[in-house]
N, C-alpha and C positions, 0 to 999 in steps of 0.2 A: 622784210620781204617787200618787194617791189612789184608791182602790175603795171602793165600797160595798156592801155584800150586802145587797139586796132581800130574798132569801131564802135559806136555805142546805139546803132539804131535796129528797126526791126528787121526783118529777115531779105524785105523787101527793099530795105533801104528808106533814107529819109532823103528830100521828096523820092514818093515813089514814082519810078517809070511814066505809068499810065495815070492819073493820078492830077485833075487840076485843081483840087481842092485849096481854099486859102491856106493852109497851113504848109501843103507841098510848095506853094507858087511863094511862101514867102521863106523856105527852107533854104536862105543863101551861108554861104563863108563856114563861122564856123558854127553856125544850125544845119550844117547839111551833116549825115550820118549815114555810114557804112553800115551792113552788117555787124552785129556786135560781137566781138571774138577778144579774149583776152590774152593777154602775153605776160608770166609772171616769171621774174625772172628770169626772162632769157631762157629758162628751162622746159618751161609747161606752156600749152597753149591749150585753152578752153575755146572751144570752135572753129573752125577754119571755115572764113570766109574768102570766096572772091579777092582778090586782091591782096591779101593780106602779109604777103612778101612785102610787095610794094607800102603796103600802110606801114611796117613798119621797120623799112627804112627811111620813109617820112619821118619817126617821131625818132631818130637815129639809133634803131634798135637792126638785129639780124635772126632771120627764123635757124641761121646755120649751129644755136647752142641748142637748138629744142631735143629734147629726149622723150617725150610724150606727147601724144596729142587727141583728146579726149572730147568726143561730141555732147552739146546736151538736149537739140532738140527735140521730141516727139520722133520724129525721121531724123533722117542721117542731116540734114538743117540743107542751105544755098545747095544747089550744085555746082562742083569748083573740082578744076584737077588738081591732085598732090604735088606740090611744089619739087623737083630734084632735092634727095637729099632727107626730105622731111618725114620724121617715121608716120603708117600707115596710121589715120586717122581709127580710135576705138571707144568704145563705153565700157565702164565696169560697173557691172550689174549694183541693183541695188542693197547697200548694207554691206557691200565688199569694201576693203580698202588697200590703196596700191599704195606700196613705197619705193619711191624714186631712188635713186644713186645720187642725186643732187642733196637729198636731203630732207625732200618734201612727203608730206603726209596727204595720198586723197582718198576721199570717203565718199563711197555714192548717196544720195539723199535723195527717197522715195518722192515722188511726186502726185500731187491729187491729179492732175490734171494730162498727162503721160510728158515723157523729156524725163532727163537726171539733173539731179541738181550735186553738184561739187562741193564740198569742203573740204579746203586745202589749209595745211598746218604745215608751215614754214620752218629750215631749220632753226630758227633762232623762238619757234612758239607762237609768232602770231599765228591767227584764223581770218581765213576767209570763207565765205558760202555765197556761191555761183547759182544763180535759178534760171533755168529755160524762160522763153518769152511764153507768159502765157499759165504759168503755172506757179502752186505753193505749196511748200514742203507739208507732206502728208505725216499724221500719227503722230504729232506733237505731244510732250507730256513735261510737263515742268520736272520731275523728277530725274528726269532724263536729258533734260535740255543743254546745250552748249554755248556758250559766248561767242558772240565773235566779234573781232575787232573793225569786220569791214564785209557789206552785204552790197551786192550786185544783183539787183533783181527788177522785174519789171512793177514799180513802183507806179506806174500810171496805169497799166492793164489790169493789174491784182496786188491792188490797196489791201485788200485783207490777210496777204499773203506777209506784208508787213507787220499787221495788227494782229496776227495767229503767233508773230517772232517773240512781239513786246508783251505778248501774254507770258511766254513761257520764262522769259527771260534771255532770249539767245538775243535780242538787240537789245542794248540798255543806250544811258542819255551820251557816251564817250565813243558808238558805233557810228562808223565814218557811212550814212546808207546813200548809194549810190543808182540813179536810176538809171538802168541800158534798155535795150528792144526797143526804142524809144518809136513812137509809129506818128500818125500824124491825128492822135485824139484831142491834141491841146497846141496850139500857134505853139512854135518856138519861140525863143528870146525872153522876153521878160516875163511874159505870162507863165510860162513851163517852169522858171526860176521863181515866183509866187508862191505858185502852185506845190510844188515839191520843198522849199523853204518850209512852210503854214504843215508841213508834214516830216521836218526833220530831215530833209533830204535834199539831195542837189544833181545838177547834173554837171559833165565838164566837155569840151570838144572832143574831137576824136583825137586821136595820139599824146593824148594826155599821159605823163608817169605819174604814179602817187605810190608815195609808203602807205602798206599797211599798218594798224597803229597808230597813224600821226590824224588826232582827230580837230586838229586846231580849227578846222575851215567846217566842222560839223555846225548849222546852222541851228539858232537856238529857236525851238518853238516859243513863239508868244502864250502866255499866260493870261492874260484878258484878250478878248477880241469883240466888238460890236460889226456886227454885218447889218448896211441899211440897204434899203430898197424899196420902190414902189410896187404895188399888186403886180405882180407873174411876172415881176423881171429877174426871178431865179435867186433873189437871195435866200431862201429855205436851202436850195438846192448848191449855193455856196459855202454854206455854214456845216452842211451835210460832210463837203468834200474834205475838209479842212480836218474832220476829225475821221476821216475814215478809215486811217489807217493806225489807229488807235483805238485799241479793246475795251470792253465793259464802259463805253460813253453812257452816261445817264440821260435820254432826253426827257426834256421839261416842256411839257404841253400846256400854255396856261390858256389855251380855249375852253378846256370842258366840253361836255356833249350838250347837245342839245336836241334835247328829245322831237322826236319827229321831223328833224329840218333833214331831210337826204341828200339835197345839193352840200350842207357842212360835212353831212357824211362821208359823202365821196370826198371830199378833201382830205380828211381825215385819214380813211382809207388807204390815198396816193401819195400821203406822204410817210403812213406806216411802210408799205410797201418797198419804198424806197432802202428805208434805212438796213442797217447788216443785220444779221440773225441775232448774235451777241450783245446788240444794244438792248437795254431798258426801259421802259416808259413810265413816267408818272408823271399825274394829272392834277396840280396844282398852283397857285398864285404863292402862296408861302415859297418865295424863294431866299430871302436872309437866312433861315435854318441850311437849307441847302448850302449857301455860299458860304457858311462857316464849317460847317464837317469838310474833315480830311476823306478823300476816293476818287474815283476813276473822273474822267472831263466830263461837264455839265454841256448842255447843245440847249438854252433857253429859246423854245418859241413859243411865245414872240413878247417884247416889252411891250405893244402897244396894245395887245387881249389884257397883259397886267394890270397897266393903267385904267382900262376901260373898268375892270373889278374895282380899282384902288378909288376911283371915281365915282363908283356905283355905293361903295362903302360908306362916303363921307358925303354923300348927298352933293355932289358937286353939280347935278342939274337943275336944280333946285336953286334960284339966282337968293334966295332966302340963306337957304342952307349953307350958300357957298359964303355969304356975306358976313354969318354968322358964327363960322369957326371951318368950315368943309375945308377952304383954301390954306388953311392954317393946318389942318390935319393931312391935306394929303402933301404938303410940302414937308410934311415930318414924314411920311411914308416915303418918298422919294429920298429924303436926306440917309433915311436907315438902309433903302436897300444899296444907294450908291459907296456908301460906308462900308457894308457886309460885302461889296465889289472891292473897294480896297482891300482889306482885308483880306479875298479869299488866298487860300495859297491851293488848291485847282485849278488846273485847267477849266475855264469858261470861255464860250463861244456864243452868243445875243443876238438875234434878229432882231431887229425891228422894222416898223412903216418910217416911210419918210415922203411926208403928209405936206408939207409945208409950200410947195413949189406950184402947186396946182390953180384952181379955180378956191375962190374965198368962200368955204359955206356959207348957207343962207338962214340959218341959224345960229342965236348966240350959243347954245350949247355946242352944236357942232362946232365954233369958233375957237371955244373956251376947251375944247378935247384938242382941235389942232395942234393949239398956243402950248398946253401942258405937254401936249408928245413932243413937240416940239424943245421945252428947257430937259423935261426927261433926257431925251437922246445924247442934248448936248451934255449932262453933268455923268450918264453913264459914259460915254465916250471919254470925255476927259481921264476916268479909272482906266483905261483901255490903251495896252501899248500899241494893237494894230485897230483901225477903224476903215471900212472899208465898203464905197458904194456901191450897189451894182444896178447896173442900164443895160436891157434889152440884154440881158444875160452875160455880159463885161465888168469884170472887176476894176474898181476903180479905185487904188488905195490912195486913202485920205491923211491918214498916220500908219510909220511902222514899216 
C-alpha cells in the first residue's frame, strides 16, 4: 500500500496567511505545507484540500483513479470545491467500516476530541490509522487494540495521542509514526526533525510517496540522554518534551520537600502540573536501583540536587572531612551511579545545571560543588548517546 501526502500541514496551512510569527516567516521550500490530505493508492483520499488536484500532479500522482473520498476533521475541514469527476467528499460514522472495490479496508475510529480518525487496511494487509488535527483515538483498550504498520497523526499538537497508541500496543518500535497538521508550534527544519526524531517520529515534505510497511527510515529513539542547562532556560521543560509521547515515564525528583519553603513549593507544584496524568512520581537520590530494573522511561530531575545529597553524605564541606576520605567516597558514588547508566537497558532522560560558565564562587565549598557538577556532568554524558544544551529556551545538541 502506497500514500501520498498532498499536504502535511494544519488546516491553515504552513506559514499561515495572516501570521508573522518566526516560525511562519521562516516556513520556505520544502518547510512550507499545505493542508494535509492523503492519497493512497490512487484510490482513497483522506481530505480534500484546497488544491489538491494540483498537489498531486506535482508529486506525479492523478485524483482521476479516486473512488472514495472521506473527511476527518471536527467540520467538513478547508473550504474547497469538488474537483470535476471526483466522488462527493463523506464520513463514515464511527465503528462502521467501508469496503472499497479496490481492495481496501476503512474503519472509523472514535475520537476524544470530535473529527474521525481512519484505519485503512490495504489489499495486501498492511495498516494504516489517519487522526484529525487535534485529536486522539478515544476508548483504547489493549485487549482490543490493533497494530499498525504506519500512523499519521498530529504528533506535535497531541503527544499523548501517541503515548495512549504505545500503551495499548497499536504503535510498536517497527511503526513508521509520521507527523501531519503540522502548524507553526515549533521552527521548521531542523528543530521539528529534533524534536519528533527524541519521539520516534519524523516528518517529510509535502508530495512525498512512501510504502506502507517499509519502516527502514523509522528513527531510533535514544536510550541514554543528559539534558544541561542553566536556571529557567527550559531544560526541565525539554527533558519533559522528549518523553511525552511515551506512557507510564517514571519521574525521579531528587529535591525532596522542604518543609515550610513555599517559593520550592510553587516550583514543585509547576512542574507536577506540567507533566501528563499517566506519569509517576517518586522522590529519591537512590537512583542505581532504579537504573537497573527493567520498566517504563526514567525522566531524572535533576543530577545536581543528587550531588548536592551525595556531597552532604560524605562530608564533603567539611575541608577536614573532604581530605580525609569524603573525595575518595563521593568519587565512588559517582563511578556507581555512571556505571548503573551504562548499564541500564531503560529509557533515561537527566537534567542537570550547568554551573561552570558563570561568575567563580566566593567560597571554597561553593567552588568545590561547582568543580564536582562540573566532572559529574561530564562522566554522565559520556554514558549518554544524545547530550543536549539548552539557552534561553533553544536546544542545542552536543552529541547524538
Amino acid at each position: 500500500m502506497d500514500i501520498t501526502l498532498l499536504g502535511t500541514g494544519a488546516p491553515a496551512g504552513l506559514p499561515r496567511p495572516d501570521c508573522s510569527c518566526a516560525a511562519c516567516a521562516t516556513a520556505l521550500g520544502p518547510d512550507a505545507r499545505a493542508a494535509t490530505a492523503v492519497l493512497v493508492d490512487d484510490a482513497l483520499l483522506l481530505d480534500l484540500t484546497p488544491g489538491a488536484a494540483f498537489a498531486a500532479a506535482r508529486a506525479g500522482h492523478s485524483l482521476g483513479g479516486v473512488r472514495q473520498v472521506l473527511l476527518s476533521h471536527p467540520h467538513d475541514g478547508p473550504a474547497v470545491e469538488v474537483p470535476a469527476g471526483l466522488p462527493q467528499p463523506g464520513r463514515v460514522p464511527d465503528g462502521r467500516e467501508l469496503a472499497l472495490l479496490t481492495g481496501h479496508r476503512v474503519r472509523a475510529v472514535a475520537m476524544d476530541a470530535g473529527g474521525t480518525g481512519y484505519a485503512v487496511t490495504g489489499p495486501d494487509g498492511q495498516r494504516l490509522l489517519y487522526l484529525p488535527p487535534g485529536g486522539a483515538p478515544a476508548g483504547l483498550a489493549e485487549a482490543t487494540a490493533e497494530s499498525y504498520d504506519m500512523l499519521l497523526a498530529d504528533v506535535v499538537g497531541r503527544p499523548d495521542a501517541l503515548a495512549r497508541l504505545r500503551a495499548v500496543g497499536s504503535v510498536g518500535p517497527t511503526t513508521d509514526v509520521l507527523a501531519v497538521h503540522l502548524d507553526h508550534d515549533v521552527p521548521p527544519g531542523p528543530e521539528l526533525r529534533r524534536r519528533l526524531a527524541a519521539a520516534g517520529a519524523r516528518a517529510v515534505p509535502d508530495g512525498t510517496t512512501l510504502v506502507v510497511g517499509a519502516y527502514e527510515d523509522v528513527p531510533d529513539v535514544p536510550r541514554r540522554t543528559l539534558v544541561l542547562g542553566g536556571a529557567r532556560s527550559g531544560k526541565s521543560v525539554e527533558a519533559e518534551r522528549r518523553l511525552e509521547t511515551f506512557p507510564e515515564v517514571l519521574y525521579v525528583a531528587t529535591g525532596g520537600t522542604r518543609g515550610g519553603d513555599t517559593e520550592w513549593a510553587a516550583r514543585v507544584a509547576a512542574h507536577r502540573e506540567r507533566r501528563p496524568g499517566s506519569w509517576r512520581t517518586t522522590e529519591t537520590t537512590d537512583l542505581v536501583p532504579l537504573l537497573a530494573e527493567a520498566g517504563p522511561p526514567l525522566l531524572i530531575d535533576c543530577l545536581s540536587l543528587w550531588l548536592t545529597d551525595a556531597m552532604d553524605s560524605v562530608g564533603a564541606w567539611d575541608d577536614a572531612e573532604w581530605a580525609g576520605g569524603g573525595e575518595k567516597a563521593l568519587r565512588e558514588r559517582v563511578r556507581e551511579l555512571t556505571s548503573a547508566v551504562r548499564a541500564a537497558r531503560r529509557t533515561v532522560v537527566a537534567v542537570s545545571n550547568e554551573v561552570g560558565s558563570g561568575i567563580v564562587p566566593a567560597t571554597a565549598s561553593g567552588r568545590r560543588y561547582r568543580d564536582e557538577l562540573g566532572r559529574l556532568n561530564a562522566a554522565f554524558g559520556a554514558e549518554c548517546e544524545q547530550v543536549v544544551l539548552v539557552v534561553a529556551g533553544q536546544a542545542l545538541v552536543l552529541r547524538g
